[in-house]
NUNU-142783 format. One record per residue (C-alpha): x, y, z; residue in three letters. Coordinates in steps of 0.05 Angstrom, whole numbers, padded with zeros to 5 digits, always signed. Example, Ala and Ser with C-alpha at 12.3 -4.5 7.8 and 13.67 -1.06 7.14 Angstrom:
residues 2
+00246-00090+00156Ala;+00273-00021+00143Ser;
This chain:
residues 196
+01514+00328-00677Unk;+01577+00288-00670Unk;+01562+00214-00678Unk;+01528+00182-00609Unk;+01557+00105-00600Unk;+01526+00094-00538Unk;+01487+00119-00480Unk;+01558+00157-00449Unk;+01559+00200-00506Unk;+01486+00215-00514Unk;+01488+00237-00446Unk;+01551+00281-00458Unk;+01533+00309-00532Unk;+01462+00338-00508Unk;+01459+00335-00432Unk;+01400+00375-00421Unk;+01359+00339-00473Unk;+01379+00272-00443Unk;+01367+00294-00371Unk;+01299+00331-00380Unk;+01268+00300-00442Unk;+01302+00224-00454Unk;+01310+00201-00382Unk;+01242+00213-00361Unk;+01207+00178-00424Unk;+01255+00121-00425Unk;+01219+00069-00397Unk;+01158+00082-00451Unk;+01216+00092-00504Unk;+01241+00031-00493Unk;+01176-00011-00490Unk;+01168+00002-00562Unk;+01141-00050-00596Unk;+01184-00032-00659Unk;+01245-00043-00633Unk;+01234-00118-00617Unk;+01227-00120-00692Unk;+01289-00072-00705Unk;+01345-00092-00660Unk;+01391-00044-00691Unk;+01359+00008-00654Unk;+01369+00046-00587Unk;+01323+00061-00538Unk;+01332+00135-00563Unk;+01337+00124-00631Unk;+01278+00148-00678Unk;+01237+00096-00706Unk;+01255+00105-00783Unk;+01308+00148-00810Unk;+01307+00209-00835Unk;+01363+00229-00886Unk;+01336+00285-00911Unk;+01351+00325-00840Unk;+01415+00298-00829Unk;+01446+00357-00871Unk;+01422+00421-00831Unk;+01388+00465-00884Unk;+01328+00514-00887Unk;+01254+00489-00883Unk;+01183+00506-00871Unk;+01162+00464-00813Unk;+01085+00456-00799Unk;+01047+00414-00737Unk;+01026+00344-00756Unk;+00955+00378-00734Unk;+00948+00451-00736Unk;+00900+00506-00731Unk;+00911+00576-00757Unk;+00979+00595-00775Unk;+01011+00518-00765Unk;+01079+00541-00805Unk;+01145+00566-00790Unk;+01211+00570-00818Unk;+01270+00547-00802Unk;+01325+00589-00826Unk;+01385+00549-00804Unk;+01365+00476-00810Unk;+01379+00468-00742Unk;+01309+00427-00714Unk;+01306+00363-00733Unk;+01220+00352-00742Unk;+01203+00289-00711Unk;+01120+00292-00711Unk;+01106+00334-00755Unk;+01116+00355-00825Unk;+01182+00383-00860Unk;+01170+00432-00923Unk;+01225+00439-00980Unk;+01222+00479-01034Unk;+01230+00449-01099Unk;+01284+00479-01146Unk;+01254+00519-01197Unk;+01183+00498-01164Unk;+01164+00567-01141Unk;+01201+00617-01204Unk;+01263+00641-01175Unk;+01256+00711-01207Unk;+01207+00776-01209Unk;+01192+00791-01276Unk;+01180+00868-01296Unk;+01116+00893-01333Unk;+01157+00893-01393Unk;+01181+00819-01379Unk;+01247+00833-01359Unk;+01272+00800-01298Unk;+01280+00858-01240Unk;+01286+00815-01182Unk;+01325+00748-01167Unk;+01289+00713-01113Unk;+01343+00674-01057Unk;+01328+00616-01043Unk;+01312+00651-00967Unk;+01267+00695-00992Unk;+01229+00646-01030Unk;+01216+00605-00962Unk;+01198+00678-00925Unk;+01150+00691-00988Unk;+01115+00622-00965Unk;+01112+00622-00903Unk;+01075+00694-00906Unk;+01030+00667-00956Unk;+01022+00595-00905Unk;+01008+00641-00843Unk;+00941+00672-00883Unk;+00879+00669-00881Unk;+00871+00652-00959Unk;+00921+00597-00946Unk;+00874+00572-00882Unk;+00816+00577-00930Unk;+00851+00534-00985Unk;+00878+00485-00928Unk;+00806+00470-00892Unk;+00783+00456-00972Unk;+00836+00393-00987Unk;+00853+00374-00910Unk;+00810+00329-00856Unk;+00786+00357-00795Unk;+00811+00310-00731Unk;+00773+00328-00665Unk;+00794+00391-00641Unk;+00778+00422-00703Unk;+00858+00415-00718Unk;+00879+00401-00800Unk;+00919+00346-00824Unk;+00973+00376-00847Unk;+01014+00312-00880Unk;+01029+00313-00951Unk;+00976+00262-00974Unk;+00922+00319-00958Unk;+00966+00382-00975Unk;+01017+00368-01023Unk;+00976+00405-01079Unk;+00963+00459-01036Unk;+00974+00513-01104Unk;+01033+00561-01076Unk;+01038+00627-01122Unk;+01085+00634-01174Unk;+01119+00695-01133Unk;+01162+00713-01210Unk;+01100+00734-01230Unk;+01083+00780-01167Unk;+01124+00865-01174Unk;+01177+00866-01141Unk;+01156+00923-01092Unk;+01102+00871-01079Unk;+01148+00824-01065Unk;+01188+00858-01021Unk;+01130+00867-00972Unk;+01124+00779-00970Unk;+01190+00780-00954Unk;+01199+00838-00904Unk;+01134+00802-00882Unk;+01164+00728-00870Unk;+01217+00758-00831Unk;+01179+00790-00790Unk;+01134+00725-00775Unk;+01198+00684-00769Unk;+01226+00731-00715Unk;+01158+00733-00680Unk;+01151+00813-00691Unk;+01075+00802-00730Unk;+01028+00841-00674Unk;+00966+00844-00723Unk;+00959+00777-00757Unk;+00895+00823-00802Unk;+00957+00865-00829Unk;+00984+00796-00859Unk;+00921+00777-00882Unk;+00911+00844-00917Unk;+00975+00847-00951Unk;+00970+00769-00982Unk;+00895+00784-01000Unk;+00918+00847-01042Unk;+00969+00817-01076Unk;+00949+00757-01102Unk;+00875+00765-01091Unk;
């Protein structure tokens, strides 16, 4: 977004946001006790920054509480996640090739595919089981899905999965990040057999 100076241009830059989403909470936006303390702050302004988001890029984005299948991705960078949790990828963190069974690399992984290879692996049921195991239940029966409970959630090393294989968690991600999954089972099976 273009730089918002005041409440003109914040009202000009994202009318519809303003109108149906800002306007109506601003009297409990501005009653924020945080802002006494931080005067350099707008009634619209988030509480504490977040630099990491001002550069659109891709992410896994999860619910600050979730229940089955909490994750999506979010190809272009373009949501900015405000309560809830942002996922990067760490360079080199996941093996950014597909090894052959002679050990020679068949397959370089994008970094695009790596996120669709997650998030097919995040919206199983092996990755539910694993979640329940280091998270909190809050009432509801929701998870806590911030990084104090999940950051060691173990993600497989997909450079050590065939490439066919592969192919499948990635085809698979798309389809789950385009909403085209009609039998969540058939995601569960395919995760299961290959790294089961």
């Amino acid at each position: 977004l273009p730089h918002i100076a005041n409440e003109e241009d914040l009202q000009r830059v994202v009318p519809r946001y303003y109108k149906e989403n800002l306007l109506p909470a601003r009297p409990a936006l501005k009653a924020r006790k945080t802002l006494v303390r931080q005067s350099e702050l707008r009634w619209w302004d988030l509480l504490w920054s977040r630099s990491w988001q001002k550069r659109p890029g891709p992410k896994i984005v999860s619910k600050y509480f979730g229940g089955i299948r909490p994750f999506v991705f979010d190809k272009s960078g373009e949501f900015v996640v405000v309560v809830g949790n942002g996922w990067l990828l760490k360079k080199g963190g996941i093996g950014e090739s597909a090894k052959g069974r002679d050990g020679e690399t068949v397959y370089e992984m994008t970094e695009e595919e790596s996120y669709l290879a997650t998030v097919t692996y995040l919206c199983s049921t092996l990755a539910r089981d694993l979640l329940e195991y280091m998270s909190v239940q809050v009432s509801g029966g929701q998870l806590d899905l911030s990084s104090k409970y999940i950051a060691d959630l173990p993600i497989p090393n997909f450079a050590a999965i065939e490439p066919a294989e592969l192919s499948k968690m990635i085809r698979t991600g798309e389809d789950i990040t385009e909403g085209r999954v009609e039998q969540w089972s058939d995601v569960d099976e395919l995760v299961l057999s290959i790294l089961a």
